[in-house]
N, C-alpha and C positions, 0 to 999 in steps of 0.2 A: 034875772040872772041865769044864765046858761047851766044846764045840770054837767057836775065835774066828769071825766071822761071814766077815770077809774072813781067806784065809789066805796071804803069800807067802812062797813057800820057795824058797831058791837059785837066785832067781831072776838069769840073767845074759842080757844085749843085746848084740850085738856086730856087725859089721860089715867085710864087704872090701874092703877100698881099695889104692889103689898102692903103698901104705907099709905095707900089710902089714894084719891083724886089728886094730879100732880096738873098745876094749870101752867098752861104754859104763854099764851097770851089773854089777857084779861080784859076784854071788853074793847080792842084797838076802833078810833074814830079817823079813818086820814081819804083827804081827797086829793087825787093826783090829775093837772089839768092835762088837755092833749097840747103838744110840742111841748111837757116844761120838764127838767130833769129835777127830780128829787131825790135826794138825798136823806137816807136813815145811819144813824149814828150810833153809841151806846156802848157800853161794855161788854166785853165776850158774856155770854149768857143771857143776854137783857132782851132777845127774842126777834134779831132783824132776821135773821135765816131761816126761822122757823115763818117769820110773816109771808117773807116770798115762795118761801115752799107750798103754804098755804093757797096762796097764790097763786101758784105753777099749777098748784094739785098733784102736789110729789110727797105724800102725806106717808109714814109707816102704816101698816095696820094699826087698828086698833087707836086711831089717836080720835076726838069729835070732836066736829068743828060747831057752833054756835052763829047767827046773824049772817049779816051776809057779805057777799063781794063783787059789785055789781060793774062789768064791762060795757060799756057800750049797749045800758039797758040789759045785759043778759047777766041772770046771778050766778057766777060760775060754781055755788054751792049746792045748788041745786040740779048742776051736771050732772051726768053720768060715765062711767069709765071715758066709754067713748066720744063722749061729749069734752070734754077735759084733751081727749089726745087728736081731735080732729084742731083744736083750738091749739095747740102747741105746736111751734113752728109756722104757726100760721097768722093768727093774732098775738100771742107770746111767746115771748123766746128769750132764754136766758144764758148768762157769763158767768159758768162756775169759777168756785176758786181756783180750783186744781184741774186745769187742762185736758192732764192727761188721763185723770178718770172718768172723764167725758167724753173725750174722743176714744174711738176703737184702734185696739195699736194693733188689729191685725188688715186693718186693711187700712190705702193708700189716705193720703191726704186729699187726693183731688176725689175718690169714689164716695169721700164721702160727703165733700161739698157739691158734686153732682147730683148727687140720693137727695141733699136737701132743695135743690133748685127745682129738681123733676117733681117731688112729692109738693113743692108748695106751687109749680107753676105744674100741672098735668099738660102735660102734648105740649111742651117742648122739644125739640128734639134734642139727641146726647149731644149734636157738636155745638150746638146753642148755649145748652146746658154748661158745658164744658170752655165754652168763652166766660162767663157770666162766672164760673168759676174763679177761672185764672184772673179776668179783672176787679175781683173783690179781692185776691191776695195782695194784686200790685197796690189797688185800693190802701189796701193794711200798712203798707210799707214794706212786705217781703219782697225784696229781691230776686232776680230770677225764678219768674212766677211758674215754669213749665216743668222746671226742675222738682220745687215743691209739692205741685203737682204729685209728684212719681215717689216722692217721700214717704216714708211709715211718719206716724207720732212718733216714735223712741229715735226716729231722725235727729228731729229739731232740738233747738234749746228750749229753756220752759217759757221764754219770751217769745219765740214762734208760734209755740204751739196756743199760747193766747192769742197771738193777732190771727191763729186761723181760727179760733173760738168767737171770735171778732166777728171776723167776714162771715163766718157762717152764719151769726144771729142778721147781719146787714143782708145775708143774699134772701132771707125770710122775708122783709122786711114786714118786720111785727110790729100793733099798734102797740106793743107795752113791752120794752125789752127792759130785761133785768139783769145788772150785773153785781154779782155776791162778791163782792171782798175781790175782785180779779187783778189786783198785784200783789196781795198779798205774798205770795209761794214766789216772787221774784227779789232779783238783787235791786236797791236804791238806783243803778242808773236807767235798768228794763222798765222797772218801774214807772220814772220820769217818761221815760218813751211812748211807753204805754195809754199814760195821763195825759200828752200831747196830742197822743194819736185820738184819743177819744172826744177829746175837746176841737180839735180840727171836723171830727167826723157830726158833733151833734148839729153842726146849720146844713148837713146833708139828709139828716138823719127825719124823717115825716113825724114818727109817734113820740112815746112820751118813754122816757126813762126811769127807771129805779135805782139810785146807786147805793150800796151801801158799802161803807168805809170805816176803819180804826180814824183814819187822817184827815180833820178836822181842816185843815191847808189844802185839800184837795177838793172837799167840800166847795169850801170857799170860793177855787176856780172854777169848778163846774154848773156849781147846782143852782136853782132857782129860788126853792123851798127846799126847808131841812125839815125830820122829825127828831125829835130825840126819845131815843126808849129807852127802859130802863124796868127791869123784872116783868117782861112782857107785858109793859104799861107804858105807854105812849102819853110821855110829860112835858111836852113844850112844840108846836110847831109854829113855822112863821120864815116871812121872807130869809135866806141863808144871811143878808149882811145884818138885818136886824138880830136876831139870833143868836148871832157870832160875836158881832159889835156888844152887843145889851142883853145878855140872855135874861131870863124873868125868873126861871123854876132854879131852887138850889142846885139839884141836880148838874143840868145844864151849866153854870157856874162853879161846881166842883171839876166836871167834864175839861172844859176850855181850860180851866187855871192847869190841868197835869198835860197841856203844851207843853217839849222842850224845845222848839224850835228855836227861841230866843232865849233862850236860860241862859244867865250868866254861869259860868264853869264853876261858878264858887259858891254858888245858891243849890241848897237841898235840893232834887224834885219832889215838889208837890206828888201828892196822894189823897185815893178818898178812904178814908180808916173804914173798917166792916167789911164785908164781907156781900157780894153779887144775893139778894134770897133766893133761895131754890125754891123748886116748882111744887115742892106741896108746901112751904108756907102760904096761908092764907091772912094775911093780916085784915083788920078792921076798919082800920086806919091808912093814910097814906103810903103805902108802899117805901118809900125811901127813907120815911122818919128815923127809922134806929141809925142811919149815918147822916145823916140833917143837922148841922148846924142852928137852924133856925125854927128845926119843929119844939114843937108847945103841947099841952094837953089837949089843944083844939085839933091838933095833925093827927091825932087817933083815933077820933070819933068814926068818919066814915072816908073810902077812898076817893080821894076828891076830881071830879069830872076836867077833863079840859074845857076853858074859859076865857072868851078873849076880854085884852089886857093892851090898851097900848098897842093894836094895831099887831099883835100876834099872839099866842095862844098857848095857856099853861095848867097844867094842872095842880096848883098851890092853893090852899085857903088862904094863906097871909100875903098874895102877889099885893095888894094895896101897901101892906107895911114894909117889905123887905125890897118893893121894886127901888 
């Protein structure tokens, strides 16, 4: 069997604070193949941003990283500053949430899609550069691509200013691009646009994807594989419609039920009672027990490993009685 293209292995983040070690992902196991898009899901806090940052190597001071994270054979943990920034925009390149604090709003739209064409293709020339530019915008869907061009960021809307967040990661073209929540910060229709746009783009697209998402439905259309995390614990992965269709981990099952896509007007929403743990609890026991329906005295003992199960993969001790 072919070794996975991205490999992460017990990988954990952690942090010194006043109150003591604050962990922020906890031993994460996930393998990402080359062409597949995967999808990480989870509740605000439960550690997808902090995984890709990790990832990037876009880390604050002062946070350790543990295990490793292995590209294409090389452990990007064991980089060095500049090992990390020759690797960025080069073999990774990511889709923040918010645009426009990515982009430089003091210089053009196209100066700075040039900067990236020149820097990741060296001895190009600028008017080369400068095509290769403008047809990753038309690429995008932006309109009057020379105009754009000559634009600032505080030009555009915040849907623009995505699809040149877009083009830029495509004119990289990176073996592992990553896109953090990128409709989040838009309206429901940019959104949709956006989601099409991306979905059109991935059978052009060579490497492999990261996507993470609130929108379980988006998932759905995009992605290959899902993981699901949850207090920087990664509890359930496996093909998107298996998952989706038949999740295995409670977790994962409390997740998909607070769907409203289909909710009747006159039906409660679903909610999972408790509260996200924070980063210096350290439980014993299974991490999501205190709002588990189905934990027992056995869910306390020790944090239970991801396990396959029926052709996808959970971290439950009781996945035999409750699947």
């Amino acid at each position: 069997m072919a070794e996975p293209f991205l490999s992460i292995s017990n990988l954990r983040l952690t942090a010194q604070t006043d109150r003591g070690t604050a962990t922020i992902l906890r031993g994460v196991d996930l393998n990402v193949e080359r062409g597949h898009i995967l999808g990480i899901v989870g509740e605000s806090g439960s550690g997808k941003s902090s995984l890709v940052s990790t990832i990037m190597g876009l880390l604050a001071p002062g946070l350790r990283t543990e295990g490793s994270i292995t590209l294409d054979g090389v452990d990007l943990l064991r980089l060095d500053s500049a090992g990390m920034a020759a690797l960025r925009g080069n073999k990774l390149a990511m889709i923040f949430q918010d645009p426009m604090t990515a982009l430089n709003p003091v210089f053009r739209v196209g100066t700075q899609l040039v900067d990236v064409v020149l820097n990741r293709y060296p001895g190009t020339s600028h008017e080369e550069a400068v095509r290769r530019a403008s047809d990753a915008l038309v690429k995008v869907g932006l309109s009057d691509a020379a105009r754009r061009m000559k634009d600032y960021p505080g030009q555009l809307s915040g849907g623009m200013r995505q699809r040149v967040m877009i083009a830029m990661a495509l004119l990289c073209q990176p073996d592992i691009l990553i896109a953090d929540e990128p409709t989040t910060a838009l309206d429901a229709t940019i959104e949709a646009q956006i989601i099409d746009l991306l979905r059109r783009l991935r059978n052009e697209f060579s490497g492999s994807i990261i996507f993470i998402s609130h929108n379980l439905g988006t998932v759905m259309q995009l992605c290959d594989e899902v993981a699901v995390m949850y207090g920087g614990h990664l509890v359930e992965v496996g093909a998107v419609r298996d998952v989706l269709a038949k999740p295995l981990h409670p977790y994962s099952r409390a997740l998909i039920g607070c769907e409203i896509d289909d909710q009747p007007l006159d039906v409660p929403l679903a909610f999972i009672p408790g509260k996200v743990p924070e980063t210096l609890d350290n439980p014993t026991g299974c991490i999501f027990a205190p709002r588990c329906n189905y934990a027992t005295t056995a869910c306390e003992r020790s944090m239970p490993a991801l396990r396959p199960f029926n052709g996808q993969m959970a971290a439950c001790v009781r996945l035999e009685e409750i699947a």
